[in-house]
N, C-alpha and C positions, 0 to 999 in steps of 0.2 A: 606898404605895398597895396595896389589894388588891383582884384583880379575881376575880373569879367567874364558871366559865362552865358554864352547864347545858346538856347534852351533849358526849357527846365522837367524836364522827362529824368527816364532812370539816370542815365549819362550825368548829365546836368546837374543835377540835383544831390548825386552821389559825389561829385567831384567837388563839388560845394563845402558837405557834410567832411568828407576823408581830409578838406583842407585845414576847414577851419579844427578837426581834431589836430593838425599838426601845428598850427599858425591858429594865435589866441588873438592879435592884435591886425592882422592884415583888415582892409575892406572886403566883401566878396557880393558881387551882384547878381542876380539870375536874373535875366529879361528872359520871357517867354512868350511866343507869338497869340499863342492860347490862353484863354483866360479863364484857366482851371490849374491850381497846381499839381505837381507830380500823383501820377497813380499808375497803377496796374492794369494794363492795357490785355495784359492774358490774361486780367480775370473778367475780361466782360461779357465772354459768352456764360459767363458763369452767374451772371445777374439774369440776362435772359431764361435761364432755366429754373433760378430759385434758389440757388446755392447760396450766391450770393446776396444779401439781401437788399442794398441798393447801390448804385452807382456812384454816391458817398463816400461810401463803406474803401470801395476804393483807392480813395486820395487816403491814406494813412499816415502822411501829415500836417498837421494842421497849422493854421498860420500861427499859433502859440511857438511852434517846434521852430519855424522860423524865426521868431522873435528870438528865443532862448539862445538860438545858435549864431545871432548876428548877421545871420545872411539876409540880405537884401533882397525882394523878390517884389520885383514887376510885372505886371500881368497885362496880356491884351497890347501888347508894342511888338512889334515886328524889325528888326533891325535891317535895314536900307542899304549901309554902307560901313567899309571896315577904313578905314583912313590909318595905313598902317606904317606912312612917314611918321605923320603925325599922331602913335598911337593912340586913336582913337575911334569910338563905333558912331554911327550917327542913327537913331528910329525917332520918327514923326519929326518935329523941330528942335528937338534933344541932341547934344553932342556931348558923350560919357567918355574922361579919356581912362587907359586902362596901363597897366604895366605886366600883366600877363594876359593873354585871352584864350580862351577855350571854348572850341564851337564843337557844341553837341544839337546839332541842329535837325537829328534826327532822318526820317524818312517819309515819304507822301504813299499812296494806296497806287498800285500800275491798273489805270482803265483801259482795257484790250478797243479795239477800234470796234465795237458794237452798234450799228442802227438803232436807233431809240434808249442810249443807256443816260440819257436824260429824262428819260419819263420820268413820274413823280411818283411811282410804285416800285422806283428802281435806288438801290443806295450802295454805293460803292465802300467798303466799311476796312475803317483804320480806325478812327480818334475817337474818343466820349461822344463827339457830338452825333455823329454816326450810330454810334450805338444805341443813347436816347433817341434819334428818329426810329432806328428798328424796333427799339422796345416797343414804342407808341403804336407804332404800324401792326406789328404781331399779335397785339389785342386782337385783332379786327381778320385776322387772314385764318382761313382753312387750308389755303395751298402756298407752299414757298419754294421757287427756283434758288439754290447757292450756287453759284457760278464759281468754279474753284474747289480743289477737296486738298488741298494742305490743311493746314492744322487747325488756323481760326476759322475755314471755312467747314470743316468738319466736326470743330466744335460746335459750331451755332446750328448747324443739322441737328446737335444733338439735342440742344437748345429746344430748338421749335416741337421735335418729337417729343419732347417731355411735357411742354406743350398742347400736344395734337394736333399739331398741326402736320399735314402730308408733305413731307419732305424729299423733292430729288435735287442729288447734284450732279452736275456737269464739268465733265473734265477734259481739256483738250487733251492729254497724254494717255499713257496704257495703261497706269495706275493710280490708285489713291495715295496720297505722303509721298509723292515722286518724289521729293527731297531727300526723305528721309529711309524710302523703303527699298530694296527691289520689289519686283513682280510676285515671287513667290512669295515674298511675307504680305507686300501688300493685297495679295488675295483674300489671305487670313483674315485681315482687317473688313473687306470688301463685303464677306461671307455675315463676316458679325453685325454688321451696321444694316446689312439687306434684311437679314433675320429680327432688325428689330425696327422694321418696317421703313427703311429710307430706301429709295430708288436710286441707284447709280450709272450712270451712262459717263463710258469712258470714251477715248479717240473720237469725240464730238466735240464741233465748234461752233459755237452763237455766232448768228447769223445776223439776227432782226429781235430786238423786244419789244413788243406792243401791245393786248391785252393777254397776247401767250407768249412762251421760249420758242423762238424757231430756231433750231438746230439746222447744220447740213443733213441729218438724219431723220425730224421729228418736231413736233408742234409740242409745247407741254402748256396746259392751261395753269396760269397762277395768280395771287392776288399781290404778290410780294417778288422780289427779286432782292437779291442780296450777293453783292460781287468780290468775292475773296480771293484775287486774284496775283497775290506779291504786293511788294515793296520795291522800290526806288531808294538810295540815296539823297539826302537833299540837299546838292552841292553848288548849287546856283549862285547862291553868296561866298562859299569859297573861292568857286571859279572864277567870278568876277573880280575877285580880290587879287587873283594872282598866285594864290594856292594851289600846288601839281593835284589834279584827282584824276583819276580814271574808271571803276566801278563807284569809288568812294574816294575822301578827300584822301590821301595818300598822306602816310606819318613814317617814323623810325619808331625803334625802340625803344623810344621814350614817350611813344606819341606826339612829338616834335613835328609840324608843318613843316614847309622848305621856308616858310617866313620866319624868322628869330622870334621868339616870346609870343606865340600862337599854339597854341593844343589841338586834337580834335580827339572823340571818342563816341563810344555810338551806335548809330546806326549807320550814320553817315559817312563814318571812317571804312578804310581795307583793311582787312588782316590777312597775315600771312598764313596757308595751309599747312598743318603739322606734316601732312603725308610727302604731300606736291614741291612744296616749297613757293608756292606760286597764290598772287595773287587772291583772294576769297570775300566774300561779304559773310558776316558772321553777326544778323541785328538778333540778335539774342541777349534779352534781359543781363543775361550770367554776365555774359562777354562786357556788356554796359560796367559796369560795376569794378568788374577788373579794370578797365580799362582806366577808369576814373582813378582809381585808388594808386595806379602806376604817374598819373599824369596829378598828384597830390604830391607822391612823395619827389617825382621829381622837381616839383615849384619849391615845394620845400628842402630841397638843398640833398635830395639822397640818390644813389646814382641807383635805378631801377626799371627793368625792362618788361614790355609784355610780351608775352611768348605766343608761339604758333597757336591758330587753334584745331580743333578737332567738328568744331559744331555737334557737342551733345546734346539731344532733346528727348524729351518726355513727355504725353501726355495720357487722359485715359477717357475713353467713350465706353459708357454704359457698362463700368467694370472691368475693361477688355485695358489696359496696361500696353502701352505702343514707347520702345523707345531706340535710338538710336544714336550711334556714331563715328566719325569718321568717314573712311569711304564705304559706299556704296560699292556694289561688283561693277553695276555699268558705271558710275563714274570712274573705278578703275580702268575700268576695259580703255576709256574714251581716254584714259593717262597712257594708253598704249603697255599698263600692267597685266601680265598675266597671274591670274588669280587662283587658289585654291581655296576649298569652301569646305569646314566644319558645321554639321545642321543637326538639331535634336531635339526632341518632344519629349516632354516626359511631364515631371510634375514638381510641384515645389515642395511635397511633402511625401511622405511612405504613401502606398494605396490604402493601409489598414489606418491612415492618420486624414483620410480624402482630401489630399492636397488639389491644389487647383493646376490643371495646363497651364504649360509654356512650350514655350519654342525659342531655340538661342540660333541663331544664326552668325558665323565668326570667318572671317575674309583676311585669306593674309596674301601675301606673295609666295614666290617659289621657294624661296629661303624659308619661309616661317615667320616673315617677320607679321606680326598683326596688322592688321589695316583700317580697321572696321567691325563694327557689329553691330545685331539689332534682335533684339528682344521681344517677345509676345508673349502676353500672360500675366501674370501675377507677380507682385514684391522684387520688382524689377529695379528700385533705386540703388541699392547696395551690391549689386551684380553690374548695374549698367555703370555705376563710377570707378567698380573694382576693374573692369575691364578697359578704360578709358584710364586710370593710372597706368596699368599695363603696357598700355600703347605708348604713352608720352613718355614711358620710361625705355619705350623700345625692347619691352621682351620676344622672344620667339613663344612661339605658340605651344613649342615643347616646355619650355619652363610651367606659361600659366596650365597646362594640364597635368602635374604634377607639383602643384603647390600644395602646401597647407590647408585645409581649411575646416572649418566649424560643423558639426551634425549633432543635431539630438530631433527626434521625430516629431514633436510638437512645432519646432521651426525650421525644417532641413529636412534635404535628402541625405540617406549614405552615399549616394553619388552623383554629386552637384552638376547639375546639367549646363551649365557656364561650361563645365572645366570638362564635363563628357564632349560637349562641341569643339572645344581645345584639342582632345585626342583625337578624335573623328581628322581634325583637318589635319594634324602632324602627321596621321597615318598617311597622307597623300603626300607629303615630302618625301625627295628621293633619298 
């Protein structure tokens, strides 16, 4: 058998690896448009800052890993056409035919309709290549515009301040991690990040970039621009092909295309909402992975589905621990859900043990059923996954505030503020 896989990003690359563990003898190709193999796209703001030590570092596999695993990897081809009578792909004067294909074809950077976001102090930032221009250009800058405050453009704020460099961003909405946050947590965040000297200006929209930001609000003088403003699907060559997409290429539970022996996984793909049932884009590393490993076992012969997702995220600025999942309150509201809300501050340790702040914030329905939640503070992995099992397993909110759980003072509270936020919100059930 030979399989075919357009892109070679997490998706890609993962679907490759999960194959050939199952199938020792198949072909398996990776063509990728770019001509850098697979890497860690979350960790580049993290080169910026010095965590990371270079952009290398990375790609953490190396063409040896490819050799070893018999995957075939082309680099710097762009694929043109999917000839899917005749299964086959055509890129440059090349025609590869295939007997399974999998497009993991990723996603592009959304450039808001800006005056001047062509200038050459301006970089609209998704891919390696992107990020080596900002590197090169942050040498040289005292001031930086981020256009955007989700999560990569909030990283590389954090970035440039480790830096010294003077950092604002700009947000068309009312808060930071609209994604991810409400208002009230994402103030939390707003608070910490102003305190360690970035400038944030919300419900503003760039207007004109030319030697300054012009806002509908404000002029802001800078040397750098830097545009982190979403993702896109990149479904042009599905579409073309004849593939249903609609946010993204559209699959079943097998990640199955409507074409026979065609995959998709990704970025590029929809997943279905755990809460909604409806619809979602979910370009999350995590989701890559899975998604691939569903779409391995079923090439390889096993019947295997992927499931709803929740879009859990994490990240951490300057200490400060940001996570969340599920629904938001306003994306419930906007489900036409009415919400009740569990909120708690406390600490991750005794006071006599000087544990650090958190804030748990837990959203469920009228029933109890969980919906969401979102985390601020400290040692947030193990709480934000406990609570995210909870949910996909559909408990009521009176269960999780009455669980089980672990204390001894060195790493706990006697009253785990997960599960204090748990009864907080069951007390407002009738």
């Amino acid at each position: 058998m030979k399989i075919v896989i357009i892109g070679g990003g997490a998706a890609g690359t993962r679907a490759a690896i999960e194959l050939r563990k199952r199938d020792r003898n198949s072909e398996i190709y990776i063509i990728n448009e770019k001509n850098y193999r697979e890497y860690s796209p979350c960790g580049m703001p993290f080169v910026f800052s010095g965590e990371v030590k270079s952009f290398e570092a990375l790609q953490t596999l190396d063409k040896k890993f490819y050799e070893r695993m018999k995957i075939n990897l082309i680099l710097g081809k762009k694929v043109r056409e999917i000839d899917t009578e005749n299964k086959k792909i055509i890129y440059d004067d090349t025609e590869m035919e295939y007997d399974k294909l999998i497009l993991a074809t990723g996603s592009y950077a959304f450039a808001p309709p800006i005056k001047g976001i062509d200038s050459d102090n301006v970089i609209i930032f998704k891919d390696m290549d992107d990020a080596k221009r900002i590197y090169e250009k942050m040498k040289r800058a005292k001031k930086a515009v981020i256009i955007g405050a989700g999560l990569i453009g909030l990283e590389t704020a954090y970035a440039f301040v480790k830096n010294g460099i003077k950092v604002t961003v700009v947000e068309m909405l009312d808060r930071v991690l609209p994604v991810m946050l409400d208002k009230d947590m994402a103030e939390i965040v707003k608070k910490h990040l102003e305190d360690k000297g970035i400038e944030i200006y919300l419900n503003e929209k760039v207007l004109e970039i030319e030697k300054t930001v012009k806002t509908d609000k404000r002029e802001i003088e800078t040397d750098l621009v830097v545009i982190s403003t979403g993702v896109r699907a990149n479904i042009e060559l599905a579409r073309k092909t004849g593939i249903e997409t609609g946010y993204g290429i559209k699959v079943n539970e097998k990640m199955e295309t409507n074409i026979k022996d065609i995959y998709a996984c990704g970025d590029c793909v929809e997943c279905v909402d755990f809460i909604t049932g409806k619809p979602i884009m979910s370009q999350l590393a995590t989701t890559a992975v899975r998604q691939a490993k569903v779409i391995a076992d079923n090439i390889a012969g096993k019947d295997t589905e992927f499931k709803p997702v929740l879009n859990t995220s994490i990240t951490e600025l300057f200490g400060l621990e940001i996570g969340s999942t599920g629904l938001t309150s306003v994306r419930a509201e906007k489900e036409g859900i009415k919400v009740l809300i569990g909120k708690y501050r406390g600490k991750t340790r005794p006071e006599y043990m000087e544990g650090e702040d958190i804030v748990v914030k837990v959203i469920t329905d009228e029933e109890g059923r969980i919906l969401g939640s979102q985390m601020i503070g400290k040692c947030l992995i193990g709480r934000m996954d406990a609570i995210c099992l909870a949910i996909l397993n559909k408990m009521n909110v009176k269960d999780l505030a009455n669980m089980e759980y672990c204390y001894a003072p060195p790493v706990s509270q006697e009253f785990e503020p997960m599960y204090i936020a748990c009864e907080m919100a069951a007390r407002r059930l009738r």
